[in-house]
MARMI-555507 format. One record per residue (C-alpha): residue number from 1; x, y, z; residue in three letters. Coordinates in steps of 0.5 Angstrom, whole numbers. Example, Ala and Ser with C-alpha at 12.3 -4.5 7.8 and 13.67 -1.06 7.14 Angstrom:
{1 {25 -9 16} 'ALA'};
{2 {27 -2 14} 'SER'};
//
This chain:
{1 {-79 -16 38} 'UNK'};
{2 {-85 -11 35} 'UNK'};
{3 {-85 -7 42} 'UNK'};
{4 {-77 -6 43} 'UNK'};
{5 {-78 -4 36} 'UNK'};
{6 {-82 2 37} 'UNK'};
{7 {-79 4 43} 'UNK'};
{8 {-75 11 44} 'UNK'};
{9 {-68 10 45} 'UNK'};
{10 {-70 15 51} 'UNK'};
{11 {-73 10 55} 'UNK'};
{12 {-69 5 53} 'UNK'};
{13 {-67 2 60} 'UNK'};
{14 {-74 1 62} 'UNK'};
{15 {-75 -4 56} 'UNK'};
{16 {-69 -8 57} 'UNK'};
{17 {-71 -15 59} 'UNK'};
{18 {-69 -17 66} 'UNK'};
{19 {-66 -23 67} 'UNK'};
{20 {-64 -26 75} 'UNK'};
{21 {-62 -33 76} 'UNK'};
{22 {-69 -35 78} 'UNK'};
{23 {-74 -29 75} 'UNK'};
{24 {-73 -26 67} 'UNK'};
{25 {-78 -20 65} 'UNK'};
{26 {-79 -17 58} 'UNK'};
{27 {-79 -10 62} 'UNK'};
{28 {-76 -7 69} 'UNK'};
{29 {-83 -3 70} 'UNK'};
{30 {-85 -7 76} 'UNK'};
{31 {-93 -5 79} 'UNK'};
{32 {-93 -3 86} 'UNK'};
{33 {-97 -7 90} 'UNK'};
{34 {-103 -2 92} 'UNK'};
{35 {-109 -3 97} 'UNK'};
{36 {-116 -3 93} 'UNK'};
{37 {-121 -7 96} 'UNK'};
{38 {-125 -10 91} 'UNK'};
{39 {-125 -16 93} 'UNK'};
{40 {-133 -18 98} 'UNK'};
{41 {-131 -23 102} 'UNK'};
{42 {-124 -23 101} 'UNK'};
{43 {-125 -28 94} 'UNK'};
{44 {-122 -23 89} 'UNK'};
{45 {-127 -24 83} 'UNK'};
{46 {-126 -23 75} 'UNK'};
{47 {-126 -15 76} 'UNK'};
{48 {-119 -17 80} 'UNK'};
{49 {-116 -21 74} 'UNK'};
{50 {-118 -17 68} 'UNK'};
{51 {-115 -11 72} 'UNK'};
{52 {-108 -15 73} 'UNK'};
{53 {-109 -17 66} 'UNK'};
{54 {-109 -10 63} 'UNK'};
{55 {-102 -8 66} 'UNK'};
{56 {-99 -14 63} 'UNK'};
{57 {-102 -14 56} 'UNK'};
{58 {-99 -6 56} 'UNK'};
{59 {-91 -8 57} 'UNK'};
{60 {-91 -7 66} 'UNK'};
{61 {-85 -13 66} 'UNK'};
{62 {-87 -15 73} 'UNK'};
{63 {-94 -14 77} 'UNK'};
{64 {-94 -14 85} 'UNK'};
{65 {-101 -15 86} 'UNK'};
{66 {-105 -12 92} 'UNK'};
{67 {-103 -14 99} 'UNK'};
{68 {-106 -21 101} 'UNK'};
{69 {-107 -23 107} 'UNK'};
{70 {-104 -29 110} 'UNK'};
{71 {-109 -34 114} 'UNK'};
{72 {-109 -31 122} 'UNK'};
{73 {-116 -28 124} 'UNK'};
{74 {-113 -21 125} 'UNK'};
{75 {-108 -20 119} 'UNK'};
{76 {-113 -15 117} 'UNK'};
{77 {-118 -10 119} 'UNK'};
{78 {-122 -9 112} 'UNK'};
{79 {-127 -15 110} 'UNK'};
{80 {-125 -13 102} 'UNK'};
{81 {-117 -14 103} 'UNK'};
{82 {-117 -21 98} 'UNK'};
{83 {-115 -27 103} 'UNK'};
{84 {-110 -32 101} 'UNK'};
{85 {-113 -37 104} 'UNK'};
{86 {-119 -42 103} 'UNK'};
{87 {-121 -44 97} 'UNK'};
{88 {-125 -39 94} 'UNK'};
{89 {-119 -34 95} 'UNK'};
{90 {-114 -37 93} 'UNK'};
{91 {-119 -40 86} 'UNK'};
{92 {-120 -33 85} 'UNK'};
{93 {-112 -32 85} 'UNK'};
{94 {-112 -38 81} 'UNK'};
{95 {-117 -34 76} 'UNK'};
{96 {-112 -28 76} 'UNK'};
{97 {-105 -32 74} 'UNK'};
{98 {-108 -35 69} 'UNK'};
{99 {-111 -29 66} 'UNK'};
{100 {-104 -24 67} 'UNK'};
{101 {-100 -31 64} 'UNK'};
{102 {-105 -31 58} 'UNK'};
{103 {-102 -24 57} 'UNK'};
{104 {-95 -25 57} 'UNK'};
{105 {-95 -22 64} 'UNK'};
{106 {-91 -24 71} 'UNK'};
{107 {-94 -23 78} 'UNK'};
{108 {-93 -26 84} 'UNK'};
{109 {-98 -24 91} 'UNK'};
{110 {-96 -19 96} 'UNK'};
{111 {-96 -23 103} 'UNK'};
{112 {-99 -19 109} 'UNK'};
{113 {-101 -19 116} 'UNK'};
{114 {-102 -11 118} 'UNK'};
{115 {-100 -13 126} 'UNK'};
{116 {-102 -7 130} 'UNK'};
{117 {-103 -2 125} 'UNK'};
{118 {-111 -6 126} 'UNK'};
{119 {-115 -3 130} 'UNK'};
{120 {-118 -8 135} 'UNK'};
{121 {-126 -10 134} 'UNK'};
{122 {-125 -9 126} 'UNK'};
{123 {-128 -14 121} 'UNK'};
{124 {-128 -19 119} 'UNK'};
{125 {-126 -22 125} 'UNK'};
{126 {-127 -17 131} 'UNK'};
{127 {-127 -21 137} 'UNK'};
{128 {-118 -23 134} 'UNK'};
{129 {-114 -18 139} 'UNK'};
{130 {-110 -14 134} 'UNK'};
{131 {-102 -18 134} 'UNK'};
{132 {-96 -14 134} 'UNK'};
{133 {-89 -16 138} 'UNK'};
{134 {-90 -13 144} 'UNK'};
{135 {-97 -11 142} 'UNK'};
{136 {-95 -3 142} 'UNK'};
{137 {-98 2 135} 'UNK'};
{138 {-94 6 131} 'UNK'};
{139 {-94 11 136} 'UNK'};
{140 {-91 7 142} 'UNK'};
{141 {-97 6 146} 'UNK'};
{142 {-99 -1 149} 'UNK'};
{143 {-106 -3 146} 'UNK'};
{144 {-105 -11 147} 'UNK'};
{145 {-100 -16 150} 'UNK'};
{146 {-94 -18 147} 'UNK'};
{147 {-95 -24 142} 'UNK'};
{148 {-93 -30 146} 'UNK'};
{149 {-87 -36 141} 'UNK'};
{150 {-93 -40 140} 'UNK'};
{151 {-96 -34 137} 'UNK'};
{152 {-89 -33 133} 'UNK'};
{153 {-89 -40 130} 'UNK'};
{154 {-96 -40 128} 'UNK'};
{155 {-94 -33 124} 'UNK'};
{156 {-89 -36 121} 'UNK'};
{157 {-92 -43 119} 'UNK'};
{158 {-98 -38 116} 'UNK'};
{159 {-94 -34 111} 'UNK'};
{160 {-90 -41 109} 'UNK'};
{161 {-97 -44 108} 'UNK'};
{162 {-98 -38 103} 'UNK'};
{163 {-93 -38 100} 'UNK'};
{164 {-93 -45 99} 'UNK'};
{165 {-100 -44 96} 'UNK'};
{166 {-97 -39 91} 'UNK'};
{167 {-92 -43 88} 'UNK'};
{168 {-98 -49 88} 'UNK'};
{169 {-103 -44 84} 'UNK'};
{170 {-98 -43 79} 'UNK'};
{171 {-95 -36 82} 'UNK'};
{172 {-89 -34 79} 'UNK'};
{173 {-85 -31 86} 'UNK'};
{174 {-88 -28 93} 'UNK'};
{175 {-87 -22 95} 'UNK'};
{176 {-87 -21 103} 'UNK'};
{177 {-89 -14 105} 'UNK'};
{178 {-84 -12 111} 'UNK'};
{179 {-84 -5 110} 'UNK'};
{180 {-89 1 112} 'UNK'};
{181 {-91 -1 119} 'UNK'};
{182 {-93 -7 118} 'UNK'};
{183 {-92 -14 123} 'UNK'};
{184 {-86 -16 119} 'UNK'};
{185 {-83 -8 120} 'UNK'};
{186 {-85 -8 127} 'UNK'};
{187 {-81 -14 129} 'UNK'};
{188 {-75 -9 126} 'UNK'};
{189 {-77 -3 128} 'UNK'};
{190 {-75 -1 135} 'UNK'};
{191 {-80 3 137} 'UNK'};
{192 {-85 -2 135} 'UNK'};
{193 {-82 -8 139} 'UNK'};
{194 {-78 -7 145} 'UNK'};
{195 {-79 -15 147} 'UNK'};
{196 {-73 -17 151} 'UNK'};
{197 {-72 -24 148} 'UNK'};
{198 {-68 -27 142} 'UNK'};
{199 {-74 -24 137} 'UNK'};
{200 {-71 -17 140} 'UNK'};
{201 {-66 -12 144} 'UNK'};
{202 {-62 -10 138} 'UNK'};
{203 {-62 -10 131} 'UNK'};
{204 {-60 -17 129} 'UNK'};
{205 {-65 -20 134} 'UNK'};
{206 {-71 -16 131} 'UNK'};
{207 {-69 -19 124} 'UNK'};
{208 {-70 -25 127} 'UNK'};
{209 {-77 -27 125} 'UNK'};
{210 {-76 -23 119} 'UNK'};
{211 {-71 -28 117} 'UNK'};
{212 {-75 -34 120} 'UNK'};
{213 {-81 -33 115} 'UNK'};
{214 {-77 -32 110} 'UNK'};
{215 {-73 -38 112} 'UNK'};
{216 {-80 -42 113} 'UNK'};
{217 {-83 -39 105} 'UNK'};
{218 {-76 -42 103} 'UNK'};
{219 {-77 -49 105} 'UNK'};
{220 {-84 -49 103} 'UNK'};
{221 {-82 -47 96} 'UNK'};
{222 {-75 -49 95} 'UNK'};
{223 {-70 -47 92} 'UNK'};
{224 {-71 -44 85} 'UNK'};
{225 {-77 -40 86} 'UNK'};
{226 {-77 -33 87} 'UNK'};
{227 {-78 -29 94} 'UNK'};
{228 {-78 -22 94} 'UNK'};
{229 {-78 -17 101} 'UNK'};
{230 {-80 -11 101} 'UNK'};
{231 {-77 -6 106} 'UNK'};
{232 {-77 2 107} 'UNK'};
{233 {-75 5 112} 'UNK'};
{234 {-81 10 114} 'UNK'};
{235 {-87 8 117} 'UNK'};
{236 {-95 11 116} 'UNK'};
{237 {-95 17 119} 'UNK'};
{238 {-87 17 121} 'UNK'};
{239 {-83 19 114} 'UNK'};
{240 {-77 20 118} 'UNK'};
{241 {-77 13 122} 'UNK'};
{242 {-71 10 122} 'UNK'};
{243 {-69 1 122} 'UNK'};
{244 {-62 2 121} 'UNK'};
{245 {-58 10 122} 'UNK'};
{246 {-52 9 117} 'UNK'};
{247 {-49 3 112} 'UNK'};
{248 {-46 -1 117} 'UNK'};
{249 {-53 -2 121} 'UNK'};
{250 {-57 -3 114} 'UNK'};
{251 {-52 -9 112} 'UNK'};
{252 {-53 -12 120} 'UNK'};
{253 {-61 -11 117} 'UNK'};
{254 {-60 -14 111} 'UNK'};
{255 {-54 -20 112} 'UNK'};
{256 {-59 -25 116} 'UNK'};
{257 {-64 -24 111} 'UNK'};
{258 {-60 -25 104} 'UNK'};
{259 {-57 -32 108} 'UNK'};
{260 {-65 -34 110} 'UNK'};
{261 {-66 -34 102} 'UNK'};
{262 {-69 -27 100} 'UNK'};
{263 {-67 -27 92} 'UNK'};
{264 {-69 -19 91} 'UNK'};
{265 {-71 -13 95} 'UNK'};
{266 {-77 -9 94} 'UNK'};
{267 {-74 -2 98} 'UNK'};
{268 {-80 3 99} 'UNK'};
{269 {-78 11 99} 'UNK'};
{270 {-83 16 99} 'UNK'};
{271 {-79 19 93} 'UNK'};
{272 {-73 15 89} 'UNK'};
{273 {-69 21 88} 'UNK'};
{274 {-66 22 95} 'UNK'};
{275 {-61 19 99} 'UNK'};
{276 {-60 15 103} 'UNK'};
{277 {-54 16 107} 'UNK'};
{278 {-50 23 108} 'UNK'};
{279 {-45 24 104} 'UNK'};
{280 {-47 18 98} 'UNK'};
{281 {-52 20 93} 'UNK'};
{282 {-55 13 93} 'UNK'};
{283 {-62 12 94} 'UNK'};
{284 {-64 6 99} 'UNK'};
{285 {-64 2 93} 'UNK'};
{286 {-57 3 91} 'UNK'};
{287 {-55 1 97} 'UNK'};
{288 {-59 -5 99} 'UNK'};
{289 {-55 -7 92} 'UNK'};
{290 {-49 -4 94} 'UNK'};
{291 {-49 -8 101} 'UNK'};
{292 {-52 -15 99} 'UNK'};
{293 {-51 -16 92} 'UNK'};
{294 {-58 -17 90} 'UNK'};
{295 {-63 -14 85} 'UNK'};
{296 {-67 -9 88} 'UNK'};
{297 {-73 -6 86} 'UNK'};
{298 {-74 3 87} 'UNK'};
{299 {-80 5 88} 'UNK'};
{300 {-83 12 90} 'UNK'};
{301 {-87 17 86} 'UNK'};
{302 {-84 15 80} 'UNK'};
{303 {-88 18 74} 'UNK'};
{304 {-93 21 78} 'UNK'};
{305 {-93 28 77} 'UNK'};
{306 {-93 34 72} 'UNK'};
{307 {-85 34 73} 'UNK'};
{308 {-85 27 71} 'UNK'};
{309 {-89 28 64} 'UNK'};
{310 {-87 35 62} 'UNK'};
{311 {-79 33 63} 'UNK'};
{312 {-80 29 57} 'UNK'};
{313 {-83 35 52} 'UNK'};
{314 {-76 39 55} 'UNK'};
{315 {-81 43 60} 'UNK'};
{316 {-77 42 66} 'UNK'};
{317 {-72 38 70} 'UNK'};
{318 {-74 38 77} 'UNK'};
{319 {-71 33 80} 'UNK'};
{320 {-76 26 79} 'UNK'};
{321 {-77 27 72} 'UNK'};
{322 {-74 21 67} 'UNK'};
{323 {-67 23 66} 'UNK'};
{324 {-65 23 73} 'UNK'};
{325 {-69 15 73} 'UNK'};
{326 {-66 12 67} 'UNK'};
{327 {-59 15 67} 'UNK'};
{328 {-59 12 76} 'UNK'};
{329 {-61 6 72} 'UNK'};
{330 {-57 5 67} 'UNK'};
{331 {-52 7 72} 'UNK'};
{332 {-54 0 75} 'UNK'};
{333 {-56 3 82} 'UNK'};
{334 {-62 -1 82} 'UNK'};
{335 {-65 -7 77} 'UNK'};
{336 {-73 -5 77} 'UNK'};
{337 {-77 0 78} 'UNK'};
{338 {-84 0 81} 'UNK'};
{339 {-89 4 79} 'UNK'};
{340 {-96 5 83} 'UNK'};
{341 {-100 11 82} 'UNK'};
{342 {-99 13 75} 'UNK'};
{343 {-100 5 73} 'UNK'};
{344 {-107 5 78} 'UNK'};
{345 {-110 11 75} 'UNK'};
{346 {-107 8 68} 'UNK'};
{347 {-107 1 65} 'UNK'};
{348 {-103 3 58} 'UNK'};
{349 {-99 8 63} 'UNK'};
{350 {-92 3 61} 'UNK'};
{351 {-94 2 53} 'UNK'};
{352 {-95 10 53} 'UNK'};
{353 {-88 12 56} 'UNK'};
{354 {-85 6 51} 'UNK'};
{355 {-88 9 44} 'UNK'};
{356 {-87 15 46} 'UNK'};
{357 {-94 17 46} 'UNK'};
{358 {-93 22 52} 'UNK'};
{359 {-100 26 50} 'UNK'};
{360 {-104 21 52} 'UNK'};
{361 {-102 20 60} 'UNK'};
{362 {-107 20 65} 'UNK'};
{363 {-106 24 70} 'UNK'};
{364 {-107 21 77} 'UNK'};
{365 {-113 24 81} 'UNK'};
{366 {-116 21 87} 'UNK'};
{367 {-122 19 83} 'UNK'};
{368 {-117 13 81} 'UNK'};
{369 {-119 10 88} 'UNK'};
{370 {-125 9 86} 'UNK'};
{371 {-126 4 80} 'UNK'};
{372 {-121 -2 78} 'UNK'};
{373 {-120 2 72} 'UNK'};
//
């Protein structure tokens, strides 16, 4: 009680428990999942752990960790992504659950397999050819040959294999990373899968793997245990790339996921003030939740810039500032707000925003990167 008690009445919305049928948190402010690349070897270490545990002692409801990457040879291109798989890994995440508990935190791992955004010949496994649905990169050029069913269920067994691990190291939900361009989004973007089997051809069939992994986490973890599934419509390098071109194919998109078992849908924008659709005034967010029925989360650029911080003193109202936040979800447009730089940069940035102690702020640079501050 003694931090609702010193919240502002302001910022009240964001320090309201949330509670689902499978997931209850002491605040909405979710952190976003954020590549750092400090794990040697793939084996997050106790810098890892403390860094997670410095979030959840200072009032983030929910943390998304990093993306992990799941039990394929090229499911990534970079030796310090954390694993999850093998024993030393997933003992390291074990360390990490047990340190955000301890401080009152949530956390569940973001699953990934990076697919053809890999370069291949990248480490830690150079001689795995990059995989994707039809082997073509971001731009649509052919780099390697599509990937074969035999591939795709051995794809799927692997993230169920995480998944199962997760719940079993006693993680609170997953997150699957669907979203940016990544294996899972090129199975649903057109640009990226142009496969002429039941895995591609139209928007329903390039759900289906989507579905099918959601479907495999589903069954390996049962039924009351959280899986979330991030989603966006932009890609790296394409901000204007679409999956579903107005309401009607977003709810084509997303009806065979939610039937697959998807309790909450984290939808990545580059910024969460802007509308998805013509003629609403919805984010992606708002109409995933509209469409659905299910919590979302929003993400993108929120308390990241001077906007951000100095609407607060009354100094501004562009358009990412707080209010335009807090009354959207107060309005119920979206159930969680995700939140990424300005919590990298600053592990008290939540316990800052709910006491009110605004001068404290630290504004985000590139020297974040750096370190696990």
């Amino acid at each position: 009680m003694g931090n609702q008690e010193k919240t502002t009445a302001s910022v009240k919305p964001l320090f309201t428990p949330f509670v689902s049928d499978k997931l209850a948190l002491s605040s909405r402010i979710v952190m976003a999942p954020m590549t750092r690349s400090f794990s040697p070897g793939g084996v997050p270490g106790p810098n890892v752990a403390a860094y997670y545990r410095r979030r959840a002692e200072n009032g983030v409801g929910l943390i998304v960790t990093e993306g992990t990457v799941i039990n394929e040879p090229a499911s990534t291109g970079d030796p310090n992504v954390p694993n999850f798989y093998g024993e030393q890994a997933l003992a390291g995440w074990a360390h990490v659950v047990q340190e955000v508990h301890a401080a009152g935190g949530k956390i569940v791992p973001q699953l990934w397999h990076v697919g053809m955004t890999r370069n291949n010949g990248s480490l830690p496994f150079p001689d795995a050819p990059s995989i994707g649905p039809s082997g073509l990169n971001l731009a649509g050029e052919q780099v390697n040959e599509p990937i074969s069913r035999e591939k795709i269920g051995e794809l799927i067994q692997a993230f169920a294999q995480a998944a199962a691990d997760a719940k079993r190291i006693g993680f609170d939900g997953i997150e699957l990373h669907g979203a940016h361009g990544y294996l899972i989004d090129q199975f649903l973007w057109e640009q990226t899968n142009q496969r002429t089997d039941e895995y591609g051809g139209n928007l329903v069939n390039r759900t289906r793997f989507a579905a099918e992994v959601v479907s495999a986490c589903r069954e390996a973890v049962g039924p009351d245990f959280p899986i979330i599934l991030r989603l966006s419509q932009w890609k790296s390098g394409s901000y204007d790339a679409k999956l579903a071109a107005n309401p009607d194919e977003l709810l084509q998109l997303l009806t065979p996921l939610v039937e697959a078992g998807v309790d909450i849908f984290h939808c990545s924008t580059r910024r969460f003030w802007e509308p998805e659709f013509a003629g609403s005034p919805l984010n992606f967010a708002g109409w995933v939740k509209k469409l659905t029925g299910k919590p979302v989360i929003t993400v993108g650029s929120v308390g990241l810039d001077s906007e951000f911080i100095n609407s607060f003193r009354g100094e501004s109202a562009g358009t990412s500032d707080i209010d335009t936040l807090l009354s959207r979800l107060e309005a119920e447009e979206f159930d969680l707000v995700a939140v990424g730089r300005a919590l990298l940069v600053d592990p008290a940035w939540a316990a800052k925003i709910r006491d009110g102690r605004l001068d404290e702020l630290v504004p985000f640079t590139a020297e974040a990167f750096r370190t696990l501050s």
